[in-house]
C-alpha positions in Angstrom: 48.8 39.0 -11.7 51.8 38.4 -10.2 55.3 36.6 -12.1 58.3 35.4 -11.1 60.4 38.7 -10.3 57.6 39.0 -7.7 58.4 35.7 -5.8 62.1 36.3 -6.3 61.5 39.9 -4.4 59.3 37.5 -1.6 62.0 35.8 -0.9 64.9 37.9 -1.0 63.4 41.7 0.2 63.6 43.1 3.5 60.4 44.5 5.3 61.6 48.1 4.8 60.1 49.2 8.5 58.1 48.3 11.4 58.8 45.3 14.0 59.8 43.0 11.7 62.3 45.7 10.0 65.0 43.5 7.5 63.2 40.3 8.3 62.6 39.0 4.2 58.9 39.3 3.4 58.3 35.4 3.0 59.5 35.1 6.5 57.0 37.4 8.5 54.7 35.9 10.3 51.3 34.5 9.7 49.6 37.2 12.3 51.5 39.9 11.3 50.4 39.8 7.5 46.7 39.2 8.7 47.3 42.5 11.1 48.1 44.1 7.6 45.2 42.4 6.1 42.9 44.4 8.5 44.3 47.5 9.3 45.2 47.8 5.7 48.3 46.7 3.6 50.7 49.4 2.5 50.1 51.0 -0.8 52.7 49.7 -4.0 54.0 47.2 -4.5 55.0 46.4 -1.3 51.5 46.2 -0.2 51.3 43.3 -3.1 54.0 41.3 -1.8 52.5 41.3 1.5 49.1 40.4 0.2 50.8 37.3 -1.9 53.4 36.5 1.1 49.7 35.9 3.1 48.2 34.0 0.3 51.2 31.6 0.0 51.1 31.2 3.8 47.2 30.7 4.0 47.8 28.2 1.6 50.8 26.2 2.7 53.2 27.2 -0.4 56.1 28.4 1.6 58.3 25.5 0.1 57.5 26.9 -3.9 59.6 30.3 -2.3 62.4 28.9 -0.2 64.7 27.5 -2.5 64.5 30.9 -3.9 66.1 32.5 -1.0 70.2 33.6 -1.4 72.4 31.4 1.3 74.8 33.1 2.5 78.2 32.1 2.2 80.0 30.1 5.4 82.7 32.0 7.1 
């Protein structure tokens, strides 16, 4: 089960490696978390943010995470 400290990490963690290295994990791509879904998703909880960043993209509920996301001051 996941709660609200996990959609707060969703939109505010950096992918810790690979291509998309310091991109937030609600902002990798569709393809990329379905390359994860089949070659298998890291173990821990990052693995479980991946697997519920997919879910929220398979079904459209990016907006529910967004507003979540820190803006970053104007210089």
């Amino acid at each position: 089960m996941f709660g609200k400290e996990d959609l707060l990490k969703l939109a505010r963690m950096p992918m810790p490696f690979g291509k998309y290295k310091g991109r937030v994990l609600i902002d990798l791509p569709e393809p990329y978390l379905l390359w994860f879904a089949h070659k298998g998703f890291p173990e821990g909880n990052l693995g479980e943010l991946l697997k519920l960043a997919l879910e929220i993209r398979i079904h459209g509920l990016e907006s529910v995470v967004m507003p979540l996301k820190q803006t970053r001051p104007k210089s």
